[in-house]
C-alpha positions in Angstrom: 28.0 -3.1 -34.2 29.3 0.8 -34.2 30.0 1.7 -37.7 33.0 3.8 -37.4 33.3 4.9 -41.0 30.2 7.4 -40.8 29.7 9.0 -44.5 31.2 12.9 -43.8 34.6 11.2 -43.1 36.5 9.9 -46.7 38.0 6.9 -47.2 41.1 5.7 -48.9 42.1 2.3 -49.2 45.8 0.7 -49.1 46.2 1.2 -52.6 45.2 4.5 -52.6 48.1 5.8 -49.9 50.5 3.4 -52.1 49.9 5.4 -54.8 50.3 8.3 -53.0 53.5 7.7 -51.9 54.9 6.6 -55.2 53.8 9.4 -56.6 55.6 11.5 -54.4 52.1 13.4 -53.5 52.5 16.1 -50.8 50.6 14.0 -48.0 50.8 14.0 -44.6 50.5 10.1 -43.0 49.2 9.7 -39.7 49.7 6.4 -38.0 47.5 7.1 -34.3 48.7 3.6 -33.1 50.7 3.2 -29.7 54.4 3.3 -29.8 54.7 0.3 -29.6 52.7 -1.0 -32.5 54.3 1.8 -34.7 57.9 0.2 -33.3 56.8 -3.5 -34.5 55.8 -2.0 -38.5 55.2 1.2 -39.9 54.7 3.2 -43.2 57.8 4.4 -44.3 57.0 8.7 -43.8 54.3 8.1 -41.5 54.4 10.5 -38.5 53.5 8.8 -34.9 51.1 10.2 -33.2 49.2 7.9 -30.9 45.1 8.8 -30.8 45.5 9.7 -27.1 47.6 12.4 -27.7 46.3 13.9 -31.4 44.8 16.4 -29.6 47.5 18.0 -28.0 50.1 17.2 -30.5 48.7 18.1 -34.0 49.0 21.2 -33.8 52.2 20.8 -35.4 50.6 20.7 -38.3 49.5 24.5 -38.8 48.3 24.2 -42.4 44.9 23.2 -41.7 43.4 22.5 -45.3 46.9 20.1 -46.1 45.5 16.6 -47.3 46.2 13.9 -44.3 46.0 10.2 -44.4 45.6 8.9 -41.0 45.8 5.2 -40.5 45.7 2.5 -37.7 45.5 -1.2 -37.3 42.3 -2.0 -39.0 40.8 1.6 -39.0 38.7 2.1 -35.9 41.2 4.2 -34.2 42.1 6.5 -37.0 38.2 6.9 -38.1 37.8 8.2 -34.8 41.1 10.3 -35.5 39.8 11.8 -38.5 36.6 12.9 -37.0 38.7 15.0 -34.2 40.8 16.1 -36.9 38.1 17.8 -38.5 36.5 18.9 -35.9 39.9 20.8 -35.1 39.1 22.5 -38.6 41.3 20.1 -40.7 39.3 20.0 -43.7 41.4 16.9 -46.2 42.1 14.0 -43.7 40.9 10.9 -45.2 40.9 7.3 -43.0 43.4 4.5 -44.6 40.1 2.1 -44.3 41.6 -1.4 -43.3 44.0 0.2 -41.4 47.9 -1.2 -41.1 46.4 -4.9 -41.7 45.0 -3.7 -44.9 49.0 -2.5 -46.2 50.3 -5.7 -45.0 47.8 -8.0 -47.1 48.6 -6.1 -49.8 52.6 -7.2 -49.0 53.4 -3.4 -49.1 56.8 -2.6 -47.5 57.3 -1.5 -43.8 59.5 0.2 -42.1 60.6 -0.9 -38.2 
């Protein structure tokens, strides 16, 4: 099996972005699913922007060394998100390993 989370890109479990968020830390959350997944349960802040488009789209995000947690379903998607990421010179983007099913086994809240 491909092993998506290679060592150079960090990982931050469910917990991890909970915290985060409680805390009020100046993050920005990633969710690279489709619309539709993002329509059916989403973290409340999270910004959609489907893997297929990252490319094109983040550049909305000019500060380049801001810390970014990028999540998916399970992970897969958003490790490859993070790699692009930083090969686009973001330099503190971090996967949410477990992606979206890791939040909801936790019971964390979502937004629809």
């Amino acid at each position: 099996m491909f092993n998506f989370f290679q060592p150079n890109i960090p990982q931050i479990d469910a917990t991890g972005v909970k915290r985060a968020i409680d805390t009020k830390e100046n993050v920005i959350l990633l969710d690279v699913r489709t619309p539709d997944e993002y329509a059916g349960g989403h973290i409340q802040g999270s910004t959609l922007m489907p893997l297929q488009t990252l490319q094109q789209n983040v550049t909305q995000f000019t500060d380049k060394s801001k810390k970014m947690y990028v999540y998916c379903r399970s992970g897969a998607r958003s490790a490859q998100a993070a790699r692009l990421l930083q090969q686009l010179g973001y330099t503190d983007v971090s996967n949410m390993a477990g992606g979206i099913l890791s939040w909801s086994a936790k019971g964390y809240p979502m937004s629809k």
